[in-house]
Structure formats: C-alpha cells, structure tokens
Residue frames as qw, qx, qy, qz and C-alpha x, y, z in Angstrom:
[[0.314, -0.508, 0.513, -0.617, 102.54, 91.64, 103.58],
 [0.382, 0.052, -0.917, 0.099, 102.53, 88.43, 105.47],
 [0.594, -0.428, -0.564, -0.381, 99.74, 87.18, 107.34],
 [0.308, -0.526, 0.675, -0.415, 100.35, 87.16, 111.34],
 [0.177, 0.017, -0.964, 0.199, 100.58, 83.48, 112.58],
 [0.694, -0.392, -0.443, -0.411, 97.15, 81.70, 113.53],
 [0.399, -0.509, 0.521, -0.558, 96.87, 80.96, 117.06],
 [0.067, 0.129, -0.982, 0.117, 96.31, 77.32, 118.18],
 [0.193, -0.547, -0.813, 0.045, 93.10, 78.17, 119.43],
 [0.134, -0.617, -0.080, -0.771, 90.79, 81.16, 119.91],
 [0.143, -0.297, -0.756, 0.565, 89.82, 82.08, 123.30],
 [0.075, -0.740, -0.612, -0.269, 86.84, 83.17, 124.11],
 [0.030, -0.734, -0.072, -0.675, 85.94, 86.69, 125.10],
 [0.631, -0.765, 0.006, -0.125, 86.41, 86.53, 128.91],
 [0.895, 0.059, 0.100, 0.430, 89.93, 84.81, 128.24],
 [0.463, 0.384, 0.156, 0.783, 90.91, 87.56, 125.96],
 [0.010, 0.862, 0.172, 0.477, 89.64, 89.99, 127.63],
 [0.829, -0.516, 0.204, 0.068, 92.32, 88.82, 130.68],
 [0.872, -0.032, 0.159, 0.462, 95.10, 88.45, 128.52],
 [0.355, -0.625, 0.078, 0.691, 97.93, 90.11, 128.73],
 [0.489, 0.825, -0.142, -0.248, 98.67, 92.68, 125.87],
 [0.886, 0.244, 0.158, 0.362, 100.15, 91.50, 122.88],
 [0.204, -0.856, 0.284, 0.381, 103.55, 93.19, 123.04],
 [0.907, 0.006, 0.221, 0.359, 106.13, 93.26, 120.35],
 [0.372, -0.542, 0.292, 0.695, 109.14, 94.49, 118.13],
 [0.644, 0.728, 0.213, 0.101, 109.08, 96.15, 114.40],
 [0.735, -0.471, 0.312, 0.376, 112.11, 95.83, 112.97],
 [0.355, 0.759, -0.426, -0.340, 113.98, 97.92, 110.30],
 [0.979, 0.035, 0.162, 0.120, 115.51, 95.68, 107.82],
 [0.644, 0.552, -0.120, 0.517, 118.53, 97.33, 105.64],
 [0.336, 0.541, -0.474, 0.607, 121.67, 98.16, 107.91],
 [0.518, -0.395, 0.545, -0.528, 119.94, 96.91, 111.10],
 [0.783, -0.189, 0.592, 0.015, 119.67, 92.94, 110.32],
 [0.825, 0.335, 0.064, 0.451, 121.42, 93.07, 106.77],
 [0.428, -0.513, 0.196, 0.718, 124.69, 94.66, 106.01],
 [0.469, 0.632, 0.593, 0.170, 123.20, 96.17, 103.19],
 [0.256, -0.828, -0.203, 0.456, 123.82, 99.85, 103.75],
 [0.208, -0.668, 0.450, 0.555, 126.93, 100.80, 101.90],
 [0.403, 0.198, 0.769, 0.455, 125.77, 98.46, 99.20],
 [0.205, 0.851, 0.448, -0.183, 122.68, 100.86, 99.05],
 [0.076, -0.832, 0.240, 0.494, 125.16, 103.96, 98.75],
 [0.349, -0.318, 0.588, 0.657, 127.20, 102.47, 96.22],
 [0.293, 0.512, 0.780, 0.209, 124.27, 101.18, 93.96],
 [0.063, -0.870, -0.323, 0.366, 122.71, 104.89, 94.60],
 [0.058, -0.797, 0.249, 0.548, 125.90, 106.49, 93.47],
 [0.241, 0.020, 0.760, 0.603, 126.39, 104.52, 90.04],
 [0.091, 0.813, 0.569, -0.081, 122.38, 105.45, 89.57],
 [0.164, -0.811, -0.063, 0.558, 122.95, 108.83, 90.08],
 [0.327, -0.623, 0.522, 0.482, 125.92, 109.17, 87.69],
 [0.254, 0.189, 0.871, 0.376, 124.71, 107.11, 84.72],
 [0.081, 0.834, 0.539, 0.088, 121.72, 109.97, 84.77],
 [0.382, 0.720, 0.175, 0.552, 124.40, 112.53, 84.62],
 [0.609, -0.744, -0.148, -0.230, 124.09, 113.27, 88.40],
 [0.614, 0.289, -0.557, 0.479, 127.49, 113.96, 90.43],
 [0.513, -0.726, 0.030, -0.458, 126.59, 113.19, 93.75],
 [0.085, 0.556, -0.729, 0.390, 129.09, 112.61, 96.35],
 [0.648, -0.051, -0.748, 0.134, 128.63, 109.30, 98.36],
 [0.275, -0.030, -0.673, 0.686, 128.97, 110.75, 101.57],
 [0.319, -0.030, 0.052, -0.946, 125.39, 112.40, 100.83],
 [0.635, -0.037, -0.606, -0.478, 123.95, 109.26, 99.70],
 [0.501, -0.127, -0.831, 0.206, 124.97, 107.12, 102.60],
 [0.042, -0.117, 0.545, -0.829, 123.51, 109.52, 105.24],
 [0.514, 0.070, 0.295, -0.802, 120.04, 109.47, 103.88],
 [0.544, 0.104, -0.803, -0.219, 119.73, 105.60, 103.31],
 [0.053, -0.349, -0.850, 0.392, 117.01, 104.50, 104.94],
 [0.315, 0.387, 0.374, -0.782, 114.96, 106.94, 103.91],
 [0.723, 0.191, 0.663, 0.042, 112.78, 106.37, 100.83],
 [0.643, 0.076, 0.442, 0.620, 113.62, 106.42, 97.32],
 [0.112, 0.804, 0.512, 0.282, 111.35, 109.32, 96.35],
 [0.224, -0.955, 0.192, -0.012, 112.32, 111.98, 99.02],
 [0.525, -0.532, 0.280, 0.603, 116.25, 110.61, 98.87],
 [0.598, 0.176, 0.466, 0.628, 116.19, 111.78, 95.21],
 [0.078, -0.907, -0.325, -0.256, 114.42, 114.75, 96.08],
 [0.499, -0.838, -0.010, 0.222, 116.99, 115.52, 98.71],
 [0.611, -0.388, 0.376, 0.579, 120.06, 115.19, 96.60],
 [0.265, 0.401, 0.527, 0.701, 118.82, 116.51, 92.87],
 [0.059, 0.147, -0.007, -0.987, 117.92, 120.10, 92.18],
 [0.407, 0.438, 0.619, -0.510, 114.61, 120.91, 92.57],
 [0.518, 0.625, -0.294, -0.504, 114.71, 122.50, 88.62],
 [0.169, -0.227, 0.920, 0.272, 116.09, 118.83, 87.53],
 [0.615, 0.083, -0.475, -0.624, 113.97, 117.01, 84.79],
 [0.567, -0.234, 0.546, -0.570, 111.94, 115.01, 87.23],
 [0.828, 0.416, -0.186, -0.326, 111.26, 112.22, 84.12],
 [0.679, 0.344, -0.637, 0.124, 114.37, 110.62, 84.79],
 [0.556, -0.454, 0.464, -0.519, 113.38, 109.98, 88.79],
 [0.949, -0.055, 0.206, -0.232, 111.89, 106.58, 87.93],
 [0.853, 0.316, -0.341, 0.236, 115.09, 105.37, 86.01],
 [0.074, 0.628, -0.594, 0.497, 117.32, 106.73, 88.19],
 [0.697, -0.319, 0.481, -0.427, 115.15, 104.60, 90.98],
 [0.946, 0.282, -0.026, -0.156, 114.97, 101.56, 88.81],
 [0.418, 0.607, -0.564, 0.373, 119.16, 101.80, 87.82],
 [0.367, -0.567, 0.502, -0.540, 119.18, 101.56, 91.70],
 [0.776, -0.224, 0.430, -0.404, 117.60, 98.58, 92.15],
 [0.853, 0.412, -0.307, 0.095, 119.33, 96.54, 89.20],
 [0.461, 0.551, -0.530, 0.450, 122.18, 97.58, 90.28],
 [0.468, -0.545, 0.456, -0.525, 121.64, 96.61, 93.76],
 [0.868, 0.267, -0.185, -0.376, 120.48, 93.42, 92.53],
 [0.619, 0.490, -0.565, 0.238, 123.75, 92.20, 91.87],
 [0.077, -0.478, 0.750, -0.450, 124.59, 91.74, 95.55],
 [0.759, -0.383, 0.213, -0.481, 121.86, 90.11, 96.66],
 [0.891, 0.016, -0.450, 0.055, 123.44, 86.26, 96.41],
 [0.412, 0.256, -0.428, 0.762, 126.21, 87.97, 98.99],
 [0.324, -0.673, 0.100, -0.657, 124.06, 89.55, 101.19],
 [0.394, 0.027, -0.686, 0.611, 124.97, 88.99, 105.19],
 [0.462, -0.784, -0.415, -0.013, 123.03, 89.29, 108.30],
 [0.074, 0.666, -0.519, 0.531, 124.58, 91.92, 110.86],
 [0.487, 0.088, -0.823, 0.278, 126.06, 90.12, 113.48],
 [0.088, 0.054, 0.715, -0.692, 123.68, 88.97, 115.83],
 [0.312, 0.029, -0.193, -0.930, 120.78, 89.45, 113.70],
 [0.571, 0.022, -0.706, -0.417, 119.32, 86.52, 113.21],
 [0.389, -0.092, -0.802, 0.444, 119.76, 85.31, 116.92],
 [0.174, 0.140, 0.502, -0.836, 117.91, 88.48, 118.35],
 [0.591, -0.033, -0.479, -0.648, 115.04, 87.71, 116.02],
 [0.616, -0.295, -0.730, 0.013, 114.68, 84.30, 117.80],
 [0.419, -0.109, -0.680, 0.591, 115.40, 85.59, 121.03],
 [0.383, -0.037, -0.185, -0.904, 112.46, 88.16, 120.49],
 [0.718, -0.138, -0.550, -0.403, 110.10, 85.13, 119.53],
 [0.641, -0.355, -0.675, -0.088, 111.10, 83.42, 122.95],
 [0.061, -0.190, -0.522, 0.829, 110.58, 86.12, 125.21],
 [0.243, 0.710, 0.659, -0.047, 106.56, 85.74, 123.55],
 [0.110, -0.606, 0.139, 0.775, 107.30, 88.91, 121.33],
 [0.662, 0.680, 0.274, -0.158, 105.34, 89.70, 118.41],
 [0.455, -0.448, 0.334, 0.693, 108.01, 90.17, 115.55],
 [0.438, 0.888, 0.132, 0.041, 107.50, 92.51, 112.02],
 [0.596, 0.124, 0.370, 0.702, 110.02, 92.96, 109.31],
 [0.268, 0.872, 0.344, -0.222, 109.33, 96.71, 108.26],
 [0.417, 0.018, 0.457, 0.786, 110.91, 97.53, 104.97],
 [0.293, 0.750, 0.084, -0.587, 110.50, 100.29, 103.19],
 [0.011, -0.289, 0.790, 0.541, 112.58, 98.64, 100.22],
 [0.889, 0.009, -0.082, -0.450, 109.93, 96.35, 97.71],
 [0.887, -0.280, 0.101, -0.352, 109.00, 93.35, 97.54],
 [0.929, 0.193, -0.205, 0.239, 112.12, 91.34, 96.00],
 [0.374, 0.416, -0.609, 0.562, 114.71, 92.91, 97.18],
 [0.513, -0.477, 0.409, -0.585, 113.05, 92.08, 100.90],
 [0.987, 0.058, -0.018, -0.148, 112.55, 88.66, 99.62],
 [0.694, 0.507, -0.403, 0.316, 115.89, 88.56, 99.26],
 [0.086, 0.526, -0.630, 0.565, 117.31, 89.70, 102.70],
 [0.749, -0.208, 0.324, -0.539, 114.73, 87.51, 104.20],
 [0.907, 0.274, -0.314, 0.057, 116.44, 84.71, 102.42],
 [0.188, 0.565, -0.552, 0.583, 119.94, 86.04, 104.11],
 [0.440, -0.549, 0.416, -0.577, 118.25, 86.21, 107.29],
 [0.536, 0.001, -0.844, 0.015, 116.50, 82.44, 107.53],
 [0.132, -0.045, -0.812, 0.566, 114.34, 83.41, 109.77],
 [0.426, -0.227, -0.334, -0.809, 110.88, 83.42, 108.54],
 [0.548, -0.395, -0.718, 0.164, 109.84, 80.76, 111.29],
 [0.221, -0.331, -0.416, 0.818, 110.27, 83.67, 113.76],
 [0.087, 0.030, -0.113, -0.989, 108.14, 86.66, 111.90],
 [0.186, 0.392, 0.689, -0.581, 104.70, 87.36, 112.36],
 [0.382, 0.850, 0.347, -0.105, 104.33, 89.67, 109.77],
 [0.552, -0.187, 0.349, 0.734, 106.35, 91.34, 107.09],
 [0.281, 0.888, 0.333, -0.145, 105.65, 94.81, 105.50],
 [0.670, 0.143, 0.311, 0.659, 106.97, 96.15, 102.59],
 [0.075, 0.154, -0.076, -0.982, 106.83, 99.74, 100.01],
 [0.224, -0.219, -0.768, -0.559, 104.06, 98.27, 98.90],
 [0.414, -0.494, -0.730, 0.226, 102.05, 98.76, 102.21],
 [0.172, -0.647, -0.377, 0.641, 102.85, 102.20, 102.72],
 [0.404, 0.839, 0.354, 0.084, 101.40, 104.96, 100.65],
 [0.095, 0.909, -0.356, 0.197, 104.71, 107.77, 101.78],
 [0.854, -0.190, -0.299, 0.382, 107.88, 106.05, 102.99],
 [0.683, -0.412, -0.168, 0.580, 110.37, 106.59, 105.49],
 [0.196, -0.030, -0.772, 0.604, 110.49, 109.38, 107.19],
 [0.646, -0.345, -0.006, -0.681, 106.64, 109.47, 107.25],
 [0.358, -0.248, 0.799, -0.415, 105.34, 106.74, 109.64],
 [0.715, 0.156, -0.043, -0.681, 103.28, 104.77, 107.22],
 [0.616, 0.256, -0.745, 0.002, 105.50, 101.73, 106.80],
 [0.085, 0.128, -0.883, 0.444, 105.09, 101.37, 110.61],
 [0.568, 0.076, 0.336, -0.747, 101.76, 101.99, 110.91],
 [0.777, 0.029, -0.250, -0.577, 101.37, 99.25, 108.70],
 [0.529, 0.062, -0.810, 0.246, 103.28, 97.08, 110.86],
 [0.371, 0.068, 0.544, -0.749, 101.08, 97.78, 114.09],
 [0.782, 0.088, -0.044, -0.616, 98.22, 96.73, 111.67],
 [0.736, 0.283, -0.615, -0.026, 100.17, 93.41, 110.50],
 [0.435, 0.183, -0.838, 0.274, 101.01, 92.75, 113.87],
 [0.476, -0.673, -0.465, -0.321, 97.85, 93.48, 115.70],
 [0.632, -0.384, -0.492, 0.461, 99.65, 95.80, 117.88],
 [0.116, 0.980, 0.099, 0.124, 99.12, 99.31, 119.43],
 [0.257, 0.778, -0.313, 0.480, 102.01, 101.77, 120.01],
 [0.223, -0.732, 0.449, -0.461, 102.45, 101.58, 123.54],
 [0.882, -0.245, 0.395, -0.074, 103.27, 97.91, 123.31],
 [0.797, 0.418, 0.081, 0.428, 105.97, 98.04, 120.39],
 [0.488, -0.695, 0.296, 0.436, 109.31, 99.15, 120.02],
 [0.629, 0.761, -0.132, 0.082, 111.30, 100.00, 116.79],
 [0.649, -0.425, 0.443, 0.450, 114.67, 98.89, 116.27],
 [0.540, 0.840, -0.031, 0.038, 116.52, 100.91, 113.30],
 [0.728, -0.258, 0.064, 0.632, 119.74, 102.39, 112.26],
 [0.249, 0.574, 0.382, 0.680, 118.42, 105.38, 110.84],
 [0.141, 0.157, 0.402, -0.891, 117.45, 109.04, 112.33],
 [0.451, -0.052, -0.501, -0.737, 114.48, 108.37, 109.52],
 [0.523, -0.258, -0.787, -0.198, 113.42, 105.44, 111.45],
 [0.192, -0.266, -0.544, 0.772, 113.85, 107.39, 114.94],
 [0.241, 0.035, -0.025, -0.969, 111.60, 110.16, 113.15],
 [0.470, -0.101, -0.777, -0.406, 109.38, 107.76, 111.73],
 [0.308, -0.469, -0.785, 0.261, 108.36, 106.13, 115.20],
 [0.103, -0.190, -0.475, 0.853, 108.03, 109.32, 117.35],
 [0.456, -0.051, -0.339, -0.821, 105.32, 110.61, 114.71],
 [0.691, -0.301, -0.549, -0.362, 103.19, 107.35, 115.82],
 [0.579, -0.681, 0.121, -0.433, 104.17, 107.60, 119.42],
 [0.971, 0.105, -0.212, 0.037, 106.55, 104.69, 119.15],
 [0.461, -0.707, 0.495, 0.206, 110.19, 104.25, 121.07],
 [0.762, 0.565, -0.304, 0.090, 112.90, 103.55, 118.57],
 [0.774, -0.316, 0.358, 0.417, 116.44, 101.28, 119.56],
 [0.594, 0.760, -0.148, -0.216, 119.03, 102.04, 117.23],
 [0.781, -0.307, 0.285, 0.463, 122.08, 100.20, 116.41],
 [0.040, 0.876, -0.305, -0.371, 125.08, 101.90, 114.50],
 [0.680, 0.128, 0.641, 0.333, 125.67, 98.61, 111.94],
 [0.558, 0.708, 0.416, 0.117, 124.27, 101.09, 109.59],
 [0.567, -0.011, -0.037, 0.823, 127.24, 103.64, 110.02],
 [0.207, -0.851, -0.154, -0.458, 124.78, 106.27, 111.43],
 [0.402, 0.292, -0.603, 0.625, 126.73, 107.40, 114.44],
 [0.314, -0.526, -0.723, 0.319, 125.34, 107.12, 118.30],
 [0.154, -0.344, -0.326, 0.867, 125.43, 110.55, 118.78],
 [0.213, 0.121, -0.572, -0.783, 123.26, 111.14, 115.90],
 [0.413, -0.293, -0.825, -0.251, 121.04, 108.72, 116.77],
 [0.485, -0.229, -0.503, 0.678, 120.80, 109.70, 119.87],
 [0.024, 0.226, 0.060, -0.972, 120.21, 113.20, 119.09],
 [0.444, -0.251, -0.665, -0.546, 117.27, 112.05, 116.43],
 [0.476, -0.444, 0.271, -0.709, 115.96, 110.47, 119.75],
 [0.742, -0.061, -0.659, -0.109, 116.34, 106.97, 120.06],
 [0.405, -0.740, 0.243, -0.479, 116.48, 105.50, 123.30],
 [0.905, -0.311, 0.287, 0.029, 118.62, 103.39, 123.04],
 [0.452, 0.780, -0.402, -0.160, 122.03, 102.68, 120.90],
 [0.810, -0.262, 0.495, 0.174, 123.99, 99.51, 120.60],
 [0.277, -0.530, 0.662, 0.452, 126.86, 98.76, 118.43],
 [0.146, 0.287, -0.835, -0.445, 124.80, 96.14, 116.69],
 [0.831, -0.257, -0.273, -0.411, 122.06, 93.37, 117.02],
 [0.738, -0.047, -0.665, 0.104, 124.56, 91.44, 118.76],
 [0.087, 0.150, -0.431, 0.886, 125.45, 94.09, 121.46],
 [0.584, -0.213, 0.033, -0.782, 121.58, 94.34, 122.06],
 [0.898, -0.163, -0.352, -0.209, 121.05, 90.77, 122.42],
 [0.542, 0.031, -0.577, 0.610, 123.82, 90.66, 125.05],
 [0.039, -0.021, -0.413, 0.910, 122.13, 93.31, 127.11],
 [0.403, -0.468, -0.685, -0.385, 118.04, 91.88, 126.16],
 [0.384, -0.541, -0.717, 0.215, 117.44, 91.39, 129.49],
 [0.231, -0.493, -0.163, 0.823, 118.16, 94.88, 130.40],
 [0.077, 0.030, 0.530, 0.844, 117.41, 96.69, 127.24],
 [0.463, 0.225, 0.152, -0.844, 113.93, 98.55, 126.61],
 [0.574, 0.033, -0.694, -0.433, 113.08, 94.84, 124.59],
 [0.302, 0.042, -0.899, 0.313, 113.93, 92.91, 127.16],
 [0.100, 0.117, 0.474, -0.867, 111.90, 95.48, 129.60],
 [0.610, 0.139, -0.033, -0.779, 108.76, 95.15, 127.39],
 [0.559, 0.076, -0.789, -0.244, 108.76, 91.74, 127.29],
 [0.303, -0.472, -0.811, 0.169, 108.36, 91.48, 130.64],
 [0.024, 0.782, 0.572, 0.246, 105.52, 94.03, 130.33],
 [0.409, -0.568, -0.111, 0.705, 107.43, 97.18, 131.57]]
C-alpha cells in the first residue's frame, strides 16, 4: 500500500481544525480504468479447465470483480477437492500474466484520474487483485503522479464483496465515508461500498449491464470513465468536490 502524499506543510491545530474535509474518490481498478475484464474471464476459464473444471465463461465473467476465493467457491461444487483451489488460483494469474505488456486503460481513464486530482480530490487505487498484477495496470495507467494511495489483496483480510479492500482505502486515504465515493463496474463493488456506508458510480466498461448495476444500487452509471468525465461537473464526483 502506498503512502498518501506529504503535505507541504503541517498546519497547526486551529488551521486544521477549519479546514475543509478531506474529500475524495476510491477507485476500482480491473474493468473500470483497465480493460482487463474479459482477459480475467478468459484466463479464469483456461484455469478452470486445466483442473478438470467445465465452467462456462458466461459464469466466470459475471462474477469478476469479486475475489478469487469466493469466485471459486461460487462456480466449483462445494464436494470438489478444495487442494486444487490454490493452483487453480495461481494457473489464473500466470495465465493472466501473459497480457499484461497489452494491457489498455478504458477510455477516459487516465484523464478522470487527473481531473479528480484537480478538483483537490483525494485519489485511491483499490484492487482487490495482488500486488504485481496491480503493478502492472498501474504501469498501463501512468498515472501514479495523481494517486494518493494504492491498496491491494494484500491489505484486505476477505475480498470483494466484503468491504475490507475499501476500508483499507479510507485508512490509506485518511478519509471517512461520508466524504468518498466508489467508482466500480461491479455489483461486488456496489455491495462492497453500501456495507461501509459508501455511494458507489458504476461504469459498464466492465460489461456489467446498467440495469444491473443499477439494481445492485449504484447511483450512478456511465458508459465509461470517459462518459463520467464529460458529465464531472454534474456527476455525484463533481458534486463532492465541491463539498455537496
């Protein structure tokens, strides 16, 4: 997990105790600022299948985003020799592996990141993926100058759709709930916030559909990062930036 950014200067306790709240955004990373998604599913479904495992694709790709533990829990019989979990997880991540030199921002990603940072918005990466393969889409992205703080699996004890990967972004970005926003593409990441009290954006890069999202509860839905950054000012970011 990355350090938040030093300040220029401390203020002193009458200062701070005047200044506005620190407000910001914690941002899913797979299928909301990479295109990563379907790579996930495909990797998932050679995994699967090399352990003997014939699981249809169209199961895998729904519950990407959630983590690796409960999605192999959701798709393998409970009576399944549980011994071949970790390879099956491992198989995953080789084989995912292979993309990373290829990996792509979604369009817009990279732009609403900045445009976050200069409407004074805390920003957090929250991955549930580890640590390299985040290193890796954080290469894609090119936009560590903008991030505050960057949490991985390694931060949260249960992943996605408990709330522990955000909660440890609130800690990494010294912010409480009712000054942050989530921005996913999952219902996992919609569930995820509500448990910590949190509004969730979603965009539909990840091929989760609006209505879906929607129903999960987000409150918002945009096509993409770039559709949201065309509609900032308006948009529940835009609105908490200036302090609404």
């Amino acid at each position: 997990m990355t350090a938040p950014r030093t300040p220029d200067s401390a203020p002193d306790s009458a200062a701070d105790s005047a200044a506005p709240a620190r407000r910001g955004v914690l941002f899913d990373v797979d299928g909301t600022l990479i295109d990563s998604s379907y790579l996930h599913t495909v990797a998932w479904w050679h995994a699967f299948n090399q352990a003997g495992h014939d699981v249809p694709m169209h199961r895998i790709h729904r519950l990407i985003g959630m983590g690796s533990e409960q999605l192999i829990d959701e798709l393998l019989p409970a009576d399944r020799d549980t011994d071949q979990d970790d390879a099956i997880g491992a198989a995953h991540g080789a084989l995912f592996s292979v993309h990373w030199p290829g990996l792509k921002p979604t369009r817009g990603a990279t732009e609403l990141l900045r445009r976050c940072t200069d409407a004074g918005l805390v920003v957090v990466l929250a991955s549930s993926s580890n640590v390299t393969e985040v290193a890796a889409m954080r290469e894609a992205l090119g936009s560590d100058d903008v991030l505050t703080a960057v949490t991985t699996a390694t931060d949260a004890e249960q992943s996605k759709p408990a709330p522990d990967i955000f909660a440890a972004a609130l800690e990494a970005g010294d912010l409480r709930p009712e000054h942050a926003i989530v921005v996913g593409d999952a219902r996992w990441d919609v569930e995820s916030a509500w448990k910590l009290g949190l509004d969730a954006v979603c965009v539909t890069s990840g091929g989760i559909s609006e209505t879906e999202l929607r129903e999960a509860g987000a409150v918002a839905v945009y096509a993409d990062p770039q559709a949201l950054l065309e509609d900032f000012e308006t948009s529940p970011l835009g609105r908490l930036a200036a302090g609404g």
